[in-house]
C-alpha positions, 0 to 999 in steps of 0.5 A: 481931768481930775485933781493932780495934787503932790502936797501934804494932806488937809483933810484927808486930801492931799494939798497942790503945790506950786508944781501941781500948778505949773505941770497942769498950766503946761497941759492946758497950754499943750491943749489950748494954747496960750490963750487958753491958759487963765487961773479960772480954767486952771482951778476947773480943772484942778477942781481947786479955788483961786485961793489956792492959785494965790497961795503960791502965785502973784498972778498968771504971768507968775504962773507963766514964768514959772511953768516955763522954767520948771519945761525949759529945766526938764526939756533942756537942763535935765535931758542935757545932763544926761547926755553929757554923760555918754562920752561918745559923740557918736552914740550921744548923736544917735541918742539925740536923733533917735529921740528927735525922730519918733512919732510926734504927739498931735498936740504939742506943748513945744508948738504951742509955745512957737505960736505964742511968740507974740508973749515976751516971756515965752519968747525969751523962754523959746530963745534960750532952750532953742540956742542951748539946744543947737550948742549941745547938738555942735558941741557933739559934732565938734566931739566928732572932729568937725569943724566949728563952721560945719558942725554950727551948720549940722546942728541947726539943720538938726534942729530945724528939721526937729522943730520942723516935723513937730510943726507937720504933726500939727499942720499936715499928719497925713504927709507924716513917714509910715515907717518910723523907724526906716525914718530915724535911720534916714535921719541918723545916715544923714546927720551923722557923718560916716554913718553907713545905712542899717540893714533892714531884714527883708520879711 
């Protein structure tokens, strides 16, 4: 992977920013693992020196802290945003689901994460986007006239059943759904009460 560099030029060549930083630690981690994440792989790979590392790190769990909060405000913060904006909780439920229920990548920075609980900042990091995401989703469902016992209930079988298919793409893809989009629509008729089947045109 070549230099991704965002920062002002020196010497003809642009600079990294701390971001360039943290975007390249989340890829590795994605690609490798936690473990996979150290500042001499990361400089390799962003053909940089540690220097530069140091000139916006004290050191990788610096780094690390800062990956995770630029993922959990983009993943969760930024997609929350968006959503609120959609006033109806139906759509705004379909709109979750659709996203949750598509091909999942082989890799995945989310499972990755999930394997690297062991790390205390990636722990508290998982915690706070898995709580806030579930309050979203419940939130939705309490929009749509559920009660609050049943719309709690919705929302972490919602969510399992999301954390659930990216962990199959990792273990078992061959047991993942041919038909994506006869999948998304299972999931939206079960998940949303009153949602009746969509009409698929026979070819």
């Amino acid at each position: 992977m070549g230099r991704r560099a965002s920062g002002p030029e020196r010497n003809g060549a642009a600079t990294l920013t701390a971001q360039d930083w943290t975007e390249a630690a989340l890829r590795l981690i994605a690609e490798r693992g936690l473990n996979g994440l150290t500042i001499d792989s990361l400089a390799k790979r962003l053909r940089a020196t540690k220097g530069s590392f140091y000139w916006h790190f004290r050191g990788r769990a610096d780094l690390l802290s800062s990956a995770l909060t630029r993922w959990e405000t983009r993943s969760t913060a930024e997609t929350i945003k968006t959503l609120r904006a959609i006033g109806d909780p139906r759509r705004r439920l379909q709109t979750i689901l659709s996203a949750a229920s598509q091909a999942p990548p082989a890799r995945s920075l989310y499972v990755a994460l999930s394997e690297a609980t062991y790390d205390k900042t990636v722990r508290a990091a998982l915690h706070r986007v898995g709580k806030t995401r579930i309050e979203e989703l419940q939130c939705a469902y309490r929009d749509l006239g559920l009660p609050a016992g049943k719309a709690k209930s919705m929302s972490v079988l919602v969510y399992a059943a999301y954390r659930g298919l990216l962990q199959l793409a990792r273990e078992a893809p061959d047991a993942l759904p041919e038909d994506w989009a006869e999948y998304g629509d299972e999931v939206k008729r079960v998940m949303i009460p009153g949602m009746k089947p969509r009409r698929r045109v026979k070819r």
